[in-house]
Jmol script that loads the backbone (N, CA, C; Angstrom):
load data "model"
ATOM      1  N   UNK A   1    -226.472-124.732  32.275  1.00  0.00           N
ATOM      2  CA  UNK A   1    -226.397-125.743  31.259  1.00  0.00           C
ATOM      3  C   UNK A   1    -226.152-127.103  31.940  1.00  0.00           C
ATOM      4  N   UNK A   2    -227.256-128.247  31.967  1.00  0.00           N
ATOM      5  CA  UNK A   2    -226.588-129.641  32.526  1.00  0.00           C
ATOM      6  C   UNK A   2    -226.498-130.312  31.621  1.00  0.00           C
ATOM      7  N   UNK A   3    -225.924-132.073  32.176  1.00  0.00           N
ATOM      8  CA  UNK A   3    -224.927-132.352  31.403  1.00  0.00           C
ATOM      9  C   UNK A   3    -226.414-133.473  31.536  1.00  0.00           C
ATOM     10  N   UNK A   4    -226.570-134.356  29.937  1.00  0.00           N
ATOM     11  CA  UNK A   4    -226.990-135.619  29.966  1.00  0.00           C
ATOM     12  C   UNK A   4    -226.190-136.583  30.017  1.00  0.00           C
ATOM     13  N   UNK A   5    -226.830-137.498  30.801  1.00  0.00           N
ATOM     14  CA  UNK A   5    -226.195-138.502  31.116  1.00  0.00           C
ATOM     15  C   UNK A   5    -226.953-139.916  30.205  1.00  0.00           C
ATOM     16  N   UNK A   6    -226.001-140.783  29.664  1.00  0.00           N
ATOM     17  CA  UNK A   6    -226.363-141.975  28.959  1.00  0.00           C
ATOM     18  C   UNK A   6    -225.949-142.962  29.556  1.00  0.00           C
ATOM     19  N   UNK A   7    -226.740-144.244  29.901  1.00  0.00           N
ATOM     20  CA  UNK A   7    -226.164-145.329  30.450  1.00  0.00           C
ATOM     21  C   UNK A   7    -226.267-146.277  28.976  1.00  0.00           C
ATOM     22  N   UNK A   8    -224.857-146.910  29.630  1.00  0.00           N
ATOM     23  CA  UNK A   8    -224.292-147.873  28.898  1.00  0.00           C
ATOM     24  C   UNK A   8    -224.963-149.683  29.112  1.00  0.00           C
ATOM     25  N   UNK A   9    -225.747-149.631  30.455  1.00  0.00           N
ATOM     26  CA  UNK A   9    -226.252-150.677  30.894  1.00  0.00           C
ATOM     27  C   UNK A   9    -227.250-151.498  29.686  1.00  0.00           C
ATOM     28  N   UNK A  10    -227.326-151.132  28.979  1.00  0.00           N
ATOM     29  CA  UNK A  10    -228.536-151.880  28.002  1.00  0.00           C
ATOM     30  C   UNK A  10    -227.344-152.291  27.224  1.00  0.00           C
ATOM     31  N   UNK A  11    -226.711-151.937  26.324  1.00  0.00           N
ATOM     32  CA  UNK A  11    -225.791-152.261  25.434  1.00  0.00           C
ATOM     33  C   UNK A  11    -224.970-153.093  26.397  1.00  0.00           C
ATOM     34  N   UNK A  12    -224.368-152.833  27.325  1.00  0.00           N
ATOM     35  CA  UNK A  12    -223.206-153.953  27.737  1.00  0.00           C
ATOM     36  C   UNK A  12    -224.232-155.407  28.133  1.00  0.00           C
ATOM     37  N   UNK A  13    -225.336-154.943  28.432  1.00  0.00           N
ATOM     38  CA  UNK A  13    -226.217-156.263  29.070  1.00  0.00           C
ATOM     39  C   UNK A  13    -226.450-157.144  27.389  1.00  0.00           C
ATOM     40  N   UNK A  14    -226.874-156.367  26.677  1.00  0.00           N
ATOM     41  CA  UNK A  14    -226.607-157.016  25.627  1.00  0.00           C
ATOM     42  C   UNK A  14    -225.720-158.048  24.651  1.00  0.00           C
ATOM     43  N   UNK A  15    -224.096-157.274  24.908  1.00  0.00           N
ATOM     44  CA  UNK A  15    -223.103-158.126  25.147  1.00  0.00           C
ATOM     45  C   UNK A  15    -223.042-159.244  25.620  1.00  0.00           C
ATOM     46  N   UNK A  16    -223.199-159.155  27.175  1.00  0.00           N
ATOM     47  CA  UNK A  16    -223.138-159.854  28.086  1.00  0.00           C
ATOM     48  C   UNK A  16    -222.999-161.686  27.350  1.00  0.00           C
ATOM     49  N   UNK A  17    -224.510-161.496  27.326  1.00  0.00           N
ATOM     50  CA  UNK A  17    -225.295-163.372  27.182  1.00  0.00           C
ATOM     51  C   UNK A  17    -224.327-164.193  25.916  1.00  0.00           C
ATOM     52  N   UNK A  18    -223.820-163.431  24.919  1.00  0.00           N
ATOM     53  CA  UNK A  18    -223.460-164.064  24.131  1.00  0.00           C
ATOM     54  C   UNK A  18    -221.728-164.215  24.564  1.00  0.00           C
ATOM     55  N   UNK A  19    -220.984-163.000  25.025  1.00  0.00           N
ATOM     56  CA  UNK A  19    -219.872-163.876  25.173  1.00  0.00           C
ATOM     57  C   UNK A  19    -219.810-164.890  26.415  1.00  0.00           C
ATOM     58  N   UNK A  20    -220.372-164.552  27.554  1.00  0.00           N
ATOM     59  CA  UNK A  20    -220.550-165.153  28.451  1.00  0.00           C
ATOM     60  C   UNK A  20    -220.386-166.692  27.811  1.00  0.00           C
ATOM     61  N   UNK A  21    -221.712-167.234  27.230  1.00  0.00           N
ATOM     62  CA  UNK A  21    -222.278-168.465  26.786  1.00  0.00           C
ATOM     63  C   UNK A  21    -221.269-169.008  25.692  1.00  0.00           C
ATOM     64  N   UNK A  22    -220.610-167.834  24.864  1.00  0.00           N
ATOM     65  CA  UNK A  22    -219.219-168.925  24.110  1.00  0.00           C
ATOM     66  C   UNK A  22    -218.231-169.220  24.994  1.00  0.00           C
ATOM     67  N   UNK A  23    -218.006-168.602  26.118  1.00  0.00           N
ATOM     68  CA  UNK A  23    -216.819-168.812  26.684  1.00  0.00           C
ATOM     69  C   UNK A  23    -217.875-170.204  27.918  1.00  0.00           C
ATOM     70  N   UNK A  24    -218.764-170.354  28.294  1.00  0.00           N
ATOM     71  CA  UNK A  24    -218.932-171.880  29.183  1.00  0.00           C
ATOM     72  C   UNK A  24    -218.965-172.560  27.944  1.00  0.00           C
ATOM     73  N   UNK A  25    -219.118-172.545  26.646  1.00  0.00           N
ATOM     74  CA  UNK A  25    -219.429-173.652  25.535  1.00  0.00           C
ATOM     75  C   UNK A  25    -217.762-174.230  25.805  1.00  0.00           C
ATOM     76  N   UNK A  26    -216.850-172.919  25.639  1.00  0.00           N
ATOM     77  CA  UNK A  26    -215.640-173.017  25.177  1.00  0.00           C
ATOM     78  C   UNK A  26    -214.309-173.932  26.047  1.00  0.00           C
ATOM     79  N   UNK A  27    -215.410-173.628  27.889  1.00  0.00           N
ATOM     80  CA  UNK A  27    -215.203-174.579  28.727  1.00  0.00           C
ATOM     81  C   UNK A  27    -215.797-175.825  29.022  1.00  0.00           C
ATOM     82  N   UNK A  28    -216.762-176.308  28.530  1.00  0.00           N
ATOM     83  CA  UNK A  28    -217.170-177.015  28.349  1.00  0.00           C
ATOM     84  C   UNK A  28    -216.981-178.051  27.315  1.00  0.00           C
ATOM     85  N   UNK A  29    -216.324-177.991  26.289  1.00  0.00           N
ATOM     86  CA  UNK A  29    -215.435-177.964  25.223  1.00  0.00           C
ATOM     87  C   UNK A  29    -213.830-178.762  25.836  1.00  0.00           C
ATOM     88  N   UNK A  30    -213.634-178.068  26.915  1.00  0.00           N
ATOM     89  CA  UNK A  30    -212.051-178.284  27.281  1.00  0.00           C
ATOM     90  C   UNK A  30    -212.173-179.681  28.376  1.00  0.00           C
ATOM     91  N   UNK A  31    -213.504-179.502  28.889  1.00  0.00           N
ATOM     92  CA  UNK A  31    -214.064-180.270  29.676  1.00  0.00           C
ATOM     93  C   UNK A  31    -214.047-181.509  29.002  1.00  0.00           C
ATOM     94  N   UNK A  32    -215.340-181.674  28.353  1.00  0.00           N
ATOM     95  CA  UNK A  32    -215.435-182.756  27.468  1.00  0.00           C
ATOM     96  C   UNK A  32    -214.180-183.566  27.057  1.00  0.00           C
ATOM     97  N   UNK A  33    -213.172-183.056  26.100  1.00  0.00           N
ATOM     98  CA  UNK A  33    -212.064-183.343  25.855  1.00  0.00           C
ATOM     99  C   UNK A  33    -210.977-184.251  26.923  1.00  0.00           C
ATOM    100  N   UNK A  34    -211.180-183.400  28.044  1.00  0.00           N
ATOM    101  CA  UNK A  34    -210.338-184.514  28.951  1.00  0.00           C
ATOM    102  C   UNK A  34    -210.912-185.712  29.595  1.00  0.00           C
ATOM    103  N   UNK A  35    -213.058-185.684  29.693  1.00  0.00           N
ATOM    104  CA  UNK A  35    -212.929-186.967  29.303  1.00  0.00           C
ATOM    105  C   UNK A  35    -212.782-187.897  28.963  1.00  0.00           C
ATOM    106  N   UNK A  36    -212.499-187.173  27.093  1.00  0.00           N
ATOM    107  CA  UNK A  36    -212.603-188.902  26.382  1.00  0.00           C
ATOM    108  C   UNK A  36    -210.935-188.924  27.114  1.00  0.00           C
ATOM    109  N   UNK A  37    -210.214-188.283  27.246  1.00  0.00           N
ATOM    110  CA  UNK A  37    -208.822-188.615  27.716  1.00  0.00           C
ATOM    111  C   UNK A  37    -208.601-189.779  28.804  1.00  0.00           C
ATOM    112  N   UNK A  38    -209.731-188.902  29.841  1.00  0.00           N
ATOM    113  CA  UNK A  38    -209.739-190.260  31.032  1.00  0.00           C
ATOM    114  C   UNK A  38    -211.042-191.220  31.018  1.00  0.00           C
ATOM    115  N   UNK A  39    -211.341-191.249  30.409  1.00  0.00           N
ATOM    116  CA  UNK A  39    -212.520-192.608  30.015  1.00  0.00           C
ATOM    117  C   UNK A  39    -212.068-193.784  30.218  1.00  0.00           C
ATOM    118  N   UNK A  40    -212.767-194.598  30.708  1.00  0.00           N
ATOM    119  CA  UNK A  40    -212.186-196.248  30.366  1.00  0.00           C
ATOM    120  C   UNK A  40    -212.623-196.669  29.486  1.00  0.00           C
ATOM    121  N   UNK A  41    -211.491-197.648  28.542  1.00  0.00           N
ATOM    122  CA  UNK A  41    -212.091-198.071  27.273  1.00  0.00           C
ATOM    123  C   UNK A  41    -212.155-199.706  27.805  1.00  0.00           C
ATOM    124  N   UNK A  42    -213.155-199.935  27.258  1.00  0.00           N
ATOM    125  CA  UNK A  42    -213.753-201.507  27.938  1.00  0.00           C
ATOM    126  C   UNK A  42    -213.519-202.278  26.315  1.00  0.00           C
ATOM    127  N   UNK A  43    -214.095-203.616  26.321  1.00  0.00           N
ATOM    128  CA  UNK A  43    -214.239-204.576  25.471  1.00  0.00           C
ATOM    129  C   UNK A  43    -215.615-204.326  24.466  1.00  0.00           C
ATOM    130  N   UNK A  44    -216.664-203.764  24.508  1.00  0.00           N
ATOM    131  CA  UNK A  44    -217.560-203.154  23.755  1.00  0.00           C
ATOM    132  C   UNK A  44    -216.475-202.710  21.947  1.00  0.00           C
ATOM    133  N   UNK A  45    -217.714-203.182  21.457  1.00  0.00           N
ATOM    134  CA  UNK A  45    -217.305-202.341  20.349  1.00  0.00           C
ATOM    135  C   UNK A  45    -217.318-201.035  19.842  1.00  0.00           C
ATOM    136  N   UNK A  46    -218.539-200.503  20.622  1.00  0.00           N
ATOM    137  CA  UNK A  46    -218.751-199.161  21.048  1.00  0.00           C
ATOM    138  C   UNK A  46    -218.604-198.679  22.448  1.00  0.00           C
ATOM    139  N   UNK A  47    -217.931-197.422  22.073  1.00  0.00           N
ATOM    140  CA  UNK A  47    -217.114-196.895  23.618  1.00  0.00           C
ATOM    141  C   UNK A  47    -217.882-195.581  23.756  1.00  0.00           C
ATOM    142  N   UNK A  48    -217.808-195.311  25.319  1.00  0.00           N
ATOM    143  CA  UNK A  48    -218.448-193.752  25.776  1.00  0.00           C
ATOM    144  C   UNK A  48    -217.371-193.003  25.047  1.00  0.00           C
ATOM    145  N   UNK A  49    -216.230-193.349  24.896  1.00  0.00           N
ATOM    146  CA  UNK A  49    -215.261-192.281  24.548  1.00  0.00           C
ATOM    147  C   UNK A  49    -215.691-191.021  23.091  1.00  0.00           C
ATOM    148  N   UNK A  50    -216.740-192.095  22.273  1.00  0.00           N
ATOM    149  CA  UNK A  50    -217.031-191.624  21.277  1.00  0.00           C
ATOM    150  C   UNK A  50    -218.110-190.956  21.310  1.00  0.00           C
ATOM    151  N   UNK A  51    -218.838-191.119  22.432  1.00  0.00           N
ATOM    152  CA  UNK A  51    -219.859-190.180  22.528  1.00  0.00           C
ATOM    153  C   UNK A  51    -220.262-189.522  23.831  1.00  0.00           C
ATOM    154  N   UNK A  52    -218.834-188.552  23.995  1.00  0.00           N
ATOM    155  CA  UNK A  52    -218.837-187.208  25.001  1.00  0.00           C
ATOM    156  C   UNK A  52    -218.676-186.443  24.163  1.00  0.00           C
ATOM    157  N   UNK A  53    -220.119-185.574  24.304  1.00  0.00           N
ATOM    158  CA  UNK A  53    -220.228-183.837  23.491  1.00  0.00           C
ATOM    159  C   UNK A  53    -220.571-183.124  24.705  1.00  0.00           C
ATOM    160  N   UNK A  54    -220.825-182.302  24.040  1.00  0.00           N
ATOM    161  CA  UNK A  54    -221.006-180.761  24.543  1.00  0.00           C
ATOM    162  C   UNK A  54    -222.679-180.747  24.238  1.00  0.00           C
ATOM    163  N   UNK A  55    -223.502-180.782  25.183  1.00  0.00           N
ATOM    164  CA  UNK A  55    -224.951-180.176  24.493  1.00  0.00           C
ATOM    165  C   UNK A  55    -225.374-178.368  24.873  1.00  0.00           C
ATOM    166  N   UNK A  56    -226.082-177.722  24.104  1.00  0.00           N
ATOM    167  CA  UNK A  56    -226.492-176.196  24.910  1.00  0.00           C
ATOM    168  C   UNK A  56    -227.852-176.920  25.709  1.00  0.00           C
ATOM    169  N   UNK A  57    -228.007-176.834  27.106  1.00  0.00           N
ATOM    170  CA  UNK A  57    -229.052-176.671  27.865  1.00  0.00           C
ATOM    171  C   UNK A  57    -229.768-175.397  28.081  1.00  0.00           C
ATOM    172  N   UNK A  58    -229.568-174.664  27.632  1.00  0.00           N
ATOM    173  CA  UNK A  58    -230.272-173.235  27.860  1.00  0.00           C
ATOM    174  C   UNK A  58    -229.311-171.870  27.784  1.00  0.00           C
ATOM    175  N   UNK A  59    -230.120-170.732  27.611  1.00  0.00           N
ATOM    176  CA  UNK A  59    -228.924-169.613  27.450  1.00  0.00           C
ATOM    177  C   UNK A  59    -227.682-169.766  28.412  1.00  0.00           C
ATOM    178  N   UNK A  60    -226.808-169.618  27.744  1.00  0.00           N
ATOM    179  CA  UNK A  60    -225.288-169.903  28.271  1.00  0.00           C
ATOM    180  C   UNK A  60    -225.404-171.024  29.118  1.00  0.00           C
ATOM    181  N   UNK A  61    -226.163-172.177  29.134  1.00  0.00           N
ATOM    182  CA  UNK A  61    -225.778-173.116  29.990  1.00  0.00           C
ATOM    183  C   UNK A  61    -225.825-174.454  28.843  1.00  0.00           C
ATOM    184  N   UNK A  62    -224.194-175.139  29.537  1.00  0.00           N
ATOM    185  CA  UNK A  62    -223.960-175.892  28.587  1.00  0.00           C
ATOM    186  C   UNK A  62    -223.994-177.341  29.353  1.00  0.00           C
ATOM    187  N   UNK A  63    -224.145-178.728  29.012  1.00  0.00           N
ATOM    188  CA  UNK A  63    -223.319-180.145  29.354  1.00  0.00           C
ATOM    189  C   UNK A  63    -222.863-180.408  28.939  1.00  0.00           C
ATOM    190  N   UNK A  64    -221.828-181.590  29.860  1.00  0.00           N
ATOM    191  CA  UNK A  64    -221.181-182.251  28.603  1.00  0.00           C
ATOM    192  C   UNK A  64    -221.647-183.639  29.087  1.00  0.00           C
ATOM    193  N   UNK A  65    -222.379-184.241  28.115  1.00  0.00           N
ATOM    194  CA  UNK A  65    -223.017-185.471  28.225  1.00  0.00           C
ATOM    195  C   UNK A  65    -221.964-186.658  27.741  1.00  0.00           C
ATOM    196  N   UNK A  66    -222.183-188.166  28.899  1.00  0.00           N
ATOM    197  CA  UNK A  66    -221.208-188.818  28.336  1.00  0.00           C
ATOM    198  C   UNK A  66    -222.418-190.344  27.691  1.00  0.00           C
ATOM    199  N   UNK A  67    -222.228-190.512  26.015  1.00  0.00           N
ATOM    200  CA  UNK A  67    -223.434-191.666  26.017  1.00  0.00           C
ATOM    201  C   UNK A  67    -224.653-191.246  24.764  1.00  0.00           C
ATOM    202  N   UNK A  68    -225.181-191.678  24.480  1.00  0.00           N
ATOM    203  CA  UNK A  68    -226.670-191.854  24.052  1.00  0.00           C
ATOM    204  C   UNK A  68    -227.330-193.263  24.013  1.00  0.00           C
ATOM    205  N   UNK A  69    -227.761-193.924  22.956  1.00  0.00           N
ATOM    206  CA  UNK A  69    -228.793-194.819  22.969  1.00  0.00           C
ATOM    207  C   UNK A  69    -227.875-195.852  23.081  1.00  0.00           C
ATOM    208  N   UNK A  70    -226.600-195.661  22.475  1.00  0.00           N
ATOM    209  CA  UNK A  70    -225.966-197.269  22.413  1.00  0.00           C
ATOM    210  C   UNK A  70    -225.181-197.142  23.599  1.00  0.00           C
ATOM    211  N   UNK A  71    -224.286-196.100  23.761  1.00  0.00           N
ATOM    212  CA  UNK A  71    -223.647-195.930  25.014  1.00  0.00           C
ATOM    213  C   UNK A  71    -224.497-195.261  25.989  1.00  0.00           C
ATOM    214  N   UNK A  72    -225.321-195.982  26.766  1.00  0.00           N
ATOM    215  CA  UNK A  72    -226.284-195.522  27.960  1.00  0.00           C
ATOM    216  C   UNK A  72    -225.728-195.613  28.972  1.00  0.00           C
ATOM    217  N   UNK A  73    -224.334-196.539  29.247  1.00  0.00           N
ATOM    218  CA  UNK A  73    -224.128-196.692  30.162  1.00  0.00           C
ATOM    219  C   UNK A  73    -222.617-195.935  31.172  1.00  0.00           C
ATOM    220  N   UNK A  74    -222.415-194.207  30.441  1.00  0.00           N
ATOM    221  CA  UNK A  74    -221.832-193.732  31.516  1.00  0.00           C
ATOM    222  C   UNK A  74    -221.876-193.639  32.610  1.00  0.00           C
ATOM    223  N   UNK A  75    -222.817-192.981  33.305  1.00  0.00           N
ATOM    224  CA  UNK A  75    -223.465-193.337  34.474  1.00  0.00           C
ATOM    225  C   UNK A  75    -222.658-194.224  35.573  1.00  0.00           C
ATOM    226  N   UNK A  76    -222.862-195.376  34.816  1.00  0.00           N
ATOM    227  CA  UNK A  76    -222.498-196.595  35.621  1.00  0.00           C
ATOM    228  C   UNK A  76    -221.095-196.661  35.576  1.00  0.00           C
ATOM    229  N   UNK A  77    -220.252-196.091  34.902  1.00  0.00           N
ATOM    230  CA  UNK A  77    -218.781-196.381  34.841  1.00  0.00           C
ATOM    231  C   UNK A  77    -218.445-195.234  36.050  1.00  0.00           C
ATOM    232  N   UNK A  78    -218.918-194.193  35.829  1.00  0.00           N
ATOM    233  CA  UNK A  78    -218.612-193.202  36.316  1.00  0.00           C
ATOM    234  C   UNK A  78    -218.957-193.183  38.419  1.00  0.00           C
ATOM    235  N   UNK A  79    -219.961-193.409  38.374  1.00  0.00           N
ATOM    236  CA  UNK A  79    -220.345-193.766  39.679  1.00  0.00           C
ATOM    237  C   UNK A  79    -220.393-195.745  40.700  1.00  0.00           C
ATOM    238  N   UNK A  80    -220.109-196.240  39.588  1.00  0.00           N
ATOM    239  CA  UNK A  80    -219.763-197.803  39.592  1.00  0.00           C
ATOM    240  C   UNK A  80    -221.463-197.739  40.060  1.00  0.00           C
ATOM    241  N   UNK A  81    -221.630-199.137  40.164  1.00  0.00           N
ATOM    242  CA  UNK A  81    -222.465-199.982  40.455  1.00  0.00           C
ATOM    243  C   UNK A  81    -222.514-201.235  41.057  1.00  0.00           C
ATOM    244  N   UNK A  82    -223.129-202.035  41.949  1.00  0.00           N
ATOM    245  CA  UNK A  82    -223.228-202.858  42.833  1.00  0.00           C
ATOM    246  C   UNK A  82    -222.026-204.391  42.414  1.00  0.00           C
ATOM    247  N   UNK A  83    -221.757-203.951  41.112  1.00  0.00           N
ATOM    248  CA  UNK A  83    -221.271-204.936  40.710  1.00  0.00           C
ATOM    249  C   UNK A  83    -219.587-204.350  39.994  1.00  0.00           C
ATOM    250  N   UNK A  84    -219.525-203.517  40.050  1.00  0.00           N
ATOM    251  CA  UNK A  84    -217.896-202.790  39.851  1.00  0.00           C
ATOM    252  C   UNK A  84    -218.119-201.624  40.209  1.00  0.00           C
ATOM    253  N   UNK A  85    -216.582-201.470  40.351  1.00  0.00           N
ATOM    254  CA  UNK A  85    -216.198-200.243  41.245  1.00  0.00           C
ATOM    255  C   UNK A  85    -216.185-198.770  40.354  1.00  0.00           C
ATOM    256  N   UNK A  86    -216.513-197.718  41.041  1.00  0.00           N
ATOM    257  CA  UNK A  86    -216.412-196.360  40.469  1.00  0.00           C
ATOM    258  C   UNK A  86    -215.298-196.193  39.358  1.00  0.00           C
ATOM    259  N   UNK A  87    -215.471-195.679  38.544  1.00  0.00           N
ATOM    260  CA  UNK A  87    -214.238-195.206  37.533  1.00  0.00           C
ATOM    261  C   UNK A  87    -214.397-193.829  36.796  1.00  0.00           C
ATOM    262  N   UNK A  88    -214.354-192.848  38.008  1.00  0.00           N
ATOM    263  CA  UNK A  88    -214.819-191.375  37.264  1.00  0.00           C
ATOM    264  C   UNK A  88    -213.864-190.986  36.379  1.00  0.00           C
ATOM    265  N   UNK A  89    -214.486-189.675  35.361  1.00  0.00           N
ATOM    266  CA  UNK A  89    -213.931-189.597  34.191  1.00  0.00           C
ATOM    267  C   UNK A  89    -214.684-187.799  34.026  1.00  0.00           C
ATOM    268  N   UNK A  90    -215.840-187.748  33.951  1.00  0.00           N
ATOM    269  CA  UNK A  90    -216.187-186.528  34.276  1.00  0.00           C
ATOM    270  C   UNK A  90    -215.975-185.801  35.218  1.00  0.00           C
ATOM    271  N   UNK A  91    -216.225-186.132  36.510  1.00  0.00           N
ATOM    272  CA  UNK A  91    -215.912-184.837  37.415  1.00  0.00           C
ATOM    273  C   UNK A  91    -214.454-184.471  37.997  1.00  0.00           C
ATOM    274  N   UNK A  92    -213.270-186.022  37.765  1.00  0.00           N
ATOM    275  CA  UNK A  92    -212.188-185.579  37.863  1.00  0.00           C
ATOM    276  C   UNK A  92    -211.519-184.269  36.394  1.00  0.00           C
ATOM    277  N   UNK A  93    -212.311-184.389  34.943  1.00  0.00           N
ATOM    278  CA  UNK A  93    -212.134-183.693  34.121  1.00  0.00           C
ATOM    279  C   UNK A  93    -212.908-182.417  33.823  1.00  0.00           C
ATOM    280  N   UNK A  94    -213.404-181.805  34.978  1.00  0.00           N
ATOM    281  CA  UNK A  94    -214.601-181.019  35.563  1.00  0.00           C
ATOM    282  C   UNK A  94    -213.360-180.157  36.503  1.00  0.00           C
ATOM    283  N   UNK A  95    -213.027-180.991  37.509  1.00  0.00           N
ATOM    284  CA  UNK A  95    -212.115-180.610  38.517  1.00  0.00           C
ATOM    285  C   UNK A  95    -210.853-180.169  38.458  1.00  0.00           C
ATOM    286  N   UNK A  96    -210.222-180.947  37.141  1.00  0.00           N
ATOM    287  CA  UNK A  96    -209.290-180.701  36.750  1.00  0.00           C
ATOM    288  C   UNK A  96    -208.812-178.908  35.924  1.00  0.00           C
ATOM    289  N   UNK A  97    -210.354-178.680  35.252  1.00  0.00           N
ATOM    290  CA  UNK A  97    -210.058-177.314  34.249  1.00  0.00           C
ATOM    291  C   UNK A  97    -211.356-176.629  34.620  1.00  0.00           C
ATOM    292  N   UNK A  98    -211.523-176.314  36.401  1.00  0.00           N
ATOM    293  CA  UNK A  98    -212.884-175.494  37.193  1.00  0.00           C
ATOM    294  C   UNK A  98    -211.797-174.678  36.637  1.00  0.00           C
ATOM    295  N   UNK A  99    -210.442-173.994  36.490  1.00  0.00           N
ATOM    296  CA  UNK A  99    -209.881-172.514  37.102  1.00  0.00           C
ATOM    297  C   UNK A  99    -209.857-172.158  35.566  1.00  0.00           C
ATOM    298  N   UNK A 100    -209.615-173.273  34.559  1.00  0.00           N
ATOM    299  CA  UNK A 100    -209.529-172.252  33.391  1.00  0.00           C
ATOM    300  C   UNK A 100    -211.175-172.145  32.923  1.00  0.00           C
ATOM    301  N   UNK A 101    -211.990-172.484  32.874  1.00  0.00           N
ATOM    302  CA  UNK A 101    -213.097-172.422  32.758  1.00  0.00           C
ATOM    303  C   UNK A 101    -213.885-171.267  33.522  1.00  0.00           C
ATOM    304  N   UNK A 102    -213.899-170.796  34.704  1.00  0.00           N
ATOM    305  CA  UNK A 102    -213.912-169.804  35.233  1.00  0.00           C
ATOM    306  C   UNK A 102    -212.716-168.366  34.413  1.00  0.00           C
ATOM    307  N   UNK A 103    -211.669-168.832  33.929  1.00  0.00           N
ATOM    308  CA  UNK A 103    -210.917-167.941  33.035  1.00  0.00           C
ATOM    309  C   UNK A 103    -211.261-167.915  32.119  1.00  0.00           C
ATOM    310  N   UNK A 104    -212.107-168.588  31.216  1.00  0.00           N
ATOM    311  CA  UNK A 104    -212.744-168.666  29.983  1.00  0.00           C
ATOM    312  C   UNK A 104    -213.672-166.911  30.294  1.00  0.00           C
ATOM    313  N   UNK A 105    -214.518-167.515  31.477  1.00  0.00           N
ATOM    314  CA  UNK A 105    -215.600-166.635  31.632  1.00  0.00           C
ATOM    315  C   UNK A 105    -214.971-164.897  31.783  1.00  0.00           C
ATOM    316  N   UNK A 106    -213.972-165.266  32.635  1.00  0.00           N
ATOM    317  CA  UNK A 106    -213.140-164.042  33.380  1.00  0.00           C
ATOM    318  C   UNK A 106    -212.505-162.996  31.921  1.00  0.00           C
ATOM    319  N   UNK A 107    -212.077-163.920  30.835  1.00  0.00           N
ATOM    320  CA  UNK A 107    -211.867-162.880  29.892  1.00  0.00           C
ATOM    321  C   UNK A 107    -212.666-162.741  29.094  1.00  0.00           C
ATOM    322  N   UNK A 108    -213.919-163.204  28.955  1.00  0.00           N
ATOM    323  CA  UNK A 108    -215.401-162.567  28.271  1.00  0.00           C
ATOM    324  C   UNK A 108    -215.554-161.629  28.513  1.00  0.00           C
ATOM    325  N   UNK A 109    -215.951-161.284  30.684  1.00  0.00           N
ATOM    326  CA  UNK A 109    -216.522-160.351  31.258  1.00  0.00           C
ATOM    327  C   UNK A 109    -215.466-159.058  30.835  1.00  0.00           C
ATOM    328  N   UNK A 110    -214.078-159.234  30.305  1.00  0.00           N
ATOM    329  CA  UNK A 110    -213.181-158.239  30.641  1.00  0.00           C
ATOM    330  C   UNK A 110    -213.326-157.672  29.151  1.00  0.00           C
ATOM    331  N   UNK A 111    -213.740-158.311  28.049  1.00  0.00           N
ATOM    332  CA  UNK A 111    -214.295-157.854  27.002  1.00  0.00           C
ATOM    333  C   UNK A 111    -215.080-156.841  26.724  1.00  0.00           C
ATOM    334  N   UNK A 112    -215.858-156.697  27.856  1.00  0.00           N
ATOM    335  CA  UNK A 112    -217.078-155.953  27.257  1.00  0.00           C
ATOM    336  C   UNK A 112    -216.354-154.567  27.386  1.00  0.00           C
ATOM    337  N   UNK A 113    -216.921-153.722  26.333  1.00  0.00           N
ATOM    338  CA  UNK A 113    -216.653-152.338  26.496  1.00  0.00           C
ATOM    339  C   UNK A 113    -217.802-151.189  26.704  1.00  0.00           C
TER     340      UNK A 113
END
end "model"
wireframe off; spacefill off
backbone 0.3
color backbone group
């Protein structure tokens, strides 16, 4: 009498993509947030502060964009320009929450059953 064997690999792969992708949204999320924290707020009437989101770029891959049409000019705060000096805001708030963001992911993966 042998024994069948069932793999679980289709169903957990299934799992997988979706918690995976809430938990980088969810870091990405925590991310964002401590930009507008460290943003510089300038003399504009409109500030980048108001427009750092979260966009989905593709399955489980998320940004966090700082800007659109009126605020175009993160970029330039962030990396300075020929005419003022650097004033990062994203990648120190990137740098700041890499370990819980990687823990975001770490208790997705520990989810699956």
């Amino acid at each position: 009498m042998g024994a069948t064997l069932k793999s679980r690999l289709p169903e957990i792969a299934a799992e997988l993509r979706p918690k995976v992708s809430a938990a980088i949204k969810e870091a990405a999320e925590v991310v964002a947030a401590e930009a507008r924290v460290r943003v510089p707020i300038g003399p504009p009437d409109v500030h980048i502060k108001d427009d750092i989101r979260v966009a989905r770029q593709g399955p489980a891959e998320y940004a966090v964009l700082a800007g659109d049409e009126n605020t175009w000019y993160g970029h330039m705060v962030e990396f300075g320009t020929s005419h003022s000096a650097p004033r990062p805001f994203l990648v120190p708030a990137l740098e700041e929450h890499r370990g819980a963001a990687v823990n975001f992911v770490r208790v997705a993966l520990r989810t699956l059953e």
